[in-house]
N, C-alpha and C positions, 0 to 999 in steps of 0.2 A: 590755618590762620588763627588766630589770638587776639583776641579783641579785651584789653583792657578796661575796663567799667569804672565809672562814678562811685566811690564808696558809698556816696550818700542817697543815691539811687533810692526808692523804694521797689519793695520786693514786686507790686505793681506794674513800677517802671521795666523791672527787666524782664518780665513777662510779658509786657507789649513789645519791647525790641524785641523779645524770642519767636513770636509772631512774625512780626516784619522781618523777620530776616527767614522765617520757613516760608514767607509768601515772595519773597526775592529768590525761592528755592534754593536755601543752603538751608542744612540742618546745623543748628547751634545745640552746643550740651555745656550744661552749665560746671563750673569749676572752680573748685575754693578760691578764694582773694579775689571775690568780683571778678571771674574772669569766662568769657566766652570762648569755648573751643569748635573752629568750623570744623565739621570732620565730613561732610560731604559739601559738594557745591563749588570750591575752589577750585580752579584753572590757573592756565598761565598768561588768561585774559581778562581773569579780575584782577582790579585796579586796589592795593591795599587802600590808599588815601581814600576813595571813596566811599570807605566804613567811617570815615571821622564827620560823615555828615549827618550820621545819626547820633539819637539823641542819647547820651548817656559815656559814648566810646569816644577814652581819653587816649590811647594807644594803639596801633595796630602794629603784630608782628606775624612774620611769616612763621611757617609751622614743616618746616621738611622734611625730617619721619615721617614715616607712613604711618606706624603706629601712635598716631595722634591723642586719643586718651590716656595710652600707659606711659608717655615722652614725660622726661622729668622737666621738659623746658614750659609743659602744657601743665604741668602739677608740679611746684619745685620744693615743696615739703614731704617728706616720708608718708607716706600712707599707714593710718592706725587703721588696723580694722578691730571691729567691736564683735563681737558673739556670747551671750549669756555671760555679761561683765567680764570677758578674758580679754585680752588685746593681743594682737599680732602685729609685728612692725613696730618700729621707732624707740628701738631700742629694749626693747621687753622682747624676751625669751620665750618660742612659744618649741613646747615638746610635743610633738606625738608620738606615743612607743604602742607597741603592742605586735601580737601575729599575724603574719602574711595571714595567713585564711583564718577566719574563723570556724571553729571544729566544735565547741562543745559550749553550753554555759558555764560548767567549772570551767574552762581552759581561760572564758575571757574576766569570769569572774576575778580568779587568781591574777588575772595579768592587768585586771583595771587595778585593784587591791596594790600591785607594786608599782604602777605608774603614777598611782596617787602619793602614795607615800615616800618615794622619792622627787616628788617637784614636777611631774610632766602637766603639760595643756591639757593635753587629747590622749584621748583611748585609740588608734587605729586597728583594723581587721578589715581581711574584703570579704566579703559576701558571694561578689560574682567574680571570681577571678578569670584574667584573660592566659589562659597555660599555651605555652609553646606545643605541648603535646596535647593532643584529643583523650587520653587517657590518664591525664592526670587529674587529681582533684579539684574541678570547676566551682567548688563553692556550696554554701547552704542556700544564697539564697534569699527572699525574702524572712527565713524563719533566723537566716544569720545576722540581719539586723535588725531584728526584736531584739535577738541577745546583746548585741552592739548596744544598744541603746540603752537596756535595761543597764547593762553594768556602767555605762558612761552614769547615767540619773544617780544610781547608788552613788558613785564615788566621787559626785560632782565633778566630771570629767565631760568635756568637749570631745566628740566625736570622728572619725574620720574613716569612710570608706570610698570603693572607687566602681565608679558607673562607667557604661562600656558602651552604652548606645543611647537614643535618644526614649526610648520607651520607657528605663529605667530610672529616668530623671526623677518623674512624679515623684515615682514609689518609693526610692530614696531619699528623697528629700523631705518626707515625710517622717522620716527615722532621724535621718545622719543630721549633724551638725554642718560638718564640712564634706563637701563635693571634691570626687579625686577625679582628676582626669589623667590615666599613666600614659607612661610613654610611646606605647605603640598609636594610642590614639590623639595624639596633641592637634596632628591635623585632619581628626574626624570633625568637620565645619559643620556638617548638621546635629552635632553632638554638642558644640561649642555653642550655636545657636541657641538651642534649647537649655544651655547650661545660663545664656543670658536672661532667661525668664522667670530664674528663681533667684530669693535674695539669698541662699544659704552662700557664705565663701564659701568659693572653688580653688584647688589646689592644683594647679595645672604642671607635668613633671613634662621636661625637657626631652624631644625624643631622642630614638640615640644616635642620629647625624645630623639635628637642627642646628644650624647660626642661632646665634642670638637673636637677628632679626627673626627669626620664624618662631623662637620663643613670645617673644615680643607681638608678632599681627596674632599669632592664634591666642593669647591674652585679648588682644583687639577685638577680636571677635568678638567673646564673651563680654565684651566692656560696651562694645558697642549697640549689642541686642539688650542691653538695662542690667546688667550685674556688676557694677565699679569693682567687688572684692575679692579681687583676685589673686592668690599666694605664688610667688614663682618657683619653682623644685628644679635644684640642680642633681640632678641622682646619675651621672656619669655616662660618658659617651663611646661608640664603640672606637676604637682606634686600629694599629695591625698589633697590640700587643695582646696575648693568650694567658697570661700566668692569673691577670685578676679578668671581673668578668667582664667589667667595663674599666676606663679610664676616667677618675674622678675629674671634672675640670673645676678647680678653685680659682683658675680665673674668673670663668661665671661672677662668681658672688662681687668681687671687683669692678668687673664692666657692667655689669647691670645695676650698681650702686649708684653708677655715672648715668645708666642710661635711661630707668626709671625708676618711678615715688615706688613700685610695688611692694611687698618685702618679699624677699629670699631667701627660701629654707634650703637647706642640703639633705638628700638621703644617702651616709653612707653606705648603707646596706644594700644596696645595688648598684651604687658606685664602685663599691668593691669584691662584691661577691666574695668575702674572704674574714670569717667571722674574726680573727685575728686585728683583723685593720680596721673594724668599726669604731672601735674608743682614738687611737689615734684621728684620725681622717673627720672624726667631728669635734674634736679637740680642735685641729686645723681648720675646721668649717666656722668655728664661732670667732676664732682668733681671725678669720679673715673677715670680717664683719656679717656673717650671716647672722639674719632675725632668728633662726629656729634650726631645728632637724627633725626628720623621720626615721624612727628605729624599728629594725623587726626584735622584738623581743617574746619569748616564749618560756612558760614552767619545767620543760624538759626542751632543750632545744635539739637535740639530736633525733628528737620522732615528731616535729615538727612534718606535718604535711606536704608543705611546701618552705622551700629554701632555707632548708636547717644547716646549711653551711654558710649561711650569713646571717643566720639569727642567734643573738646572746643570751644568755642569763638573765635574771633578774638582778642578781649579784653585780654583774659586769654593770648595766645597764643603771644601778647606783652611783656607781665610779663617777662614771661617764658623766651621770648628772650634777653629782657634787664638782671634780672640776670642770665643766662647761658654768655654773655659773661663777666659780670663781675666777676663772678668764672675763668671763662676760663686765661682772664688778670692777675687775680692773682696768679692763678696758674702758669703762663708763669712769673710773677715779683721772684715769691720764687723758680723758677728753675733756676733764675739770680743769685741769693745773695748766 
């Protein structure tokens, strides 16, 4: 339910109806344009009209998503999110490049160094990575994002790594900028929970046979325990085809433009597992209206650690930047005219 408010309300005022309406037991959360979102408490025996008799509530409408917070019909404006004066959403381009793992201080040094200098947001590296194999490189660790962080600080770069369980929240969150939740974990719920308790944006990646509704409740999640900033990752889904590693779906960024305020990044870099198809495939990701991407990029990519067959150059990962923002600009010129 959607309870439209009084503009003129005082801030006062709608914290006495936020009251009365937790002591009628629904929880209300409050929502840009004066607007009250019921996100628990609603049946199919509450009576809409009888919210018009409180004081303040000039409209009531029904809410039939389940994902009630992240519904564009509950927020019908793009979502800016703010982090150490960069913005994500609404239009503005947010990058994040850098190495699957992080390996070394020169390795993230050199790779904050060209993410900076070509235009990106963020520094990305993981620290704790989740490997298919038990024998592969699991990560540095806590001491990998010191480095993380240290080279984001030098290079005035926003942050990005990705936490795997709920005990790592704290300790990440204490380093990183932004919170990654990948894709085998979107629906780790006690993971999502705990990810509600901190304000850093979360970057939540799409698993790889969710609907969009299950993109959408597990954003819920997190939206629901107190963290609104929530980035959505299209990084590609499994299908029956073999030749790339996943199936990029560019629809995503389309239907969830329609379906909520969050913004929308794309990774092709595990959308394609195909070093080849990364400068194409996010070429296509911003032409289709995506706010952002995540790139693997590395100094030598061929001794790359982990997934050196989808991670580019510094060189490539230039390209990439110069025309993705001049797609971006034209796109913003033909939304003028």
């Amino acid at each position: 339910m959607i309870l439209d408010l009084d503009p003129t309300l005082l801030e006062s005022e709608v914290s006495a109806l936020c009251l009365r309406l937790k002591q009628m037991k629904f929880v209300p959360v409050k929502q840009p344009g004066c607007r009250l979102a019921l996100v628990q408490g609603v049946d199919k025996h509450v009576r809409p009209d009888a919210f018009l008799h409180l004081h303040g509530v000039q409209k009531v409408s029904p809410l039939k998503e389940k994902y009630k917070l992240a519904s564009r019909f509950s927020h019908p404006e793009p979502t800016i999110i703010e982090c150490k004066g960069k913005r994500i959403g609404g239009g503005h381009l947010f990058v994040a490049a850098g190495p699957c793992s992080i390996e070394s201080k020169e390795q993230m040094d050199a790779s904050a160094k060209a993410a900076a200098a070509h235009g990106a947001t963020a520094l990305r590296g993981g620290a704790f990575k989740p490997r298919t194999s038990p024998y592969d490189f699991q990560g540095m660790g806590e001491e990998g994002l010191q480095i993380l962080r240290d080279a984001g600080e030098k290079y005035n770069l926003l942050t990005l790594s990705e936490v795997m369980e709920p005990a790592q929240v704290e300790l990440a969150a204490g380093y990183v900028d932004i919170l990654q939740v990948g894709a085998r974990n979107m629906q780790n719920f006690s993971l999502l929970k705990e990810l509600g308790k901190v304000k850093n944006p979360i970057l939540l990646k799409r698993g790889f046979s969710a609907t969009y509704q299950d993109l959408l409740m597990a954003a819920e999640y997190i939206m629901a325990h107190g963290n609104p900033n929530v980035i959505l990752c299209e990084r590609g889904i499994r299908t029956f085809e073999t030749y790339t590693r996943n199936t990029l779906d560019l629809n995503a960024v389309c239907a969830l433009k329609e379906l909520t305020h969050l913004p929308i990044v794309v990774d092709p870099s595990h959308g394609t597992g195909i070093r080849s198809f990364v400068a194409p495939m996010s070429l296509a990701s911003i032409a289709a209206g995506a706010d952002g991407l995540v790139i693997e990029m590395h100094p030598d990519p061929d001794r790359s650690l982990s997934d050196a067959q989808q991670t580019i150059s510094f060189d490539a990962f230039g390209k990439i930047m110069r025309d993705a923002t001049l797609i971006k600009q034209t796109l913003a010129e033909a939304s003028v005219i």
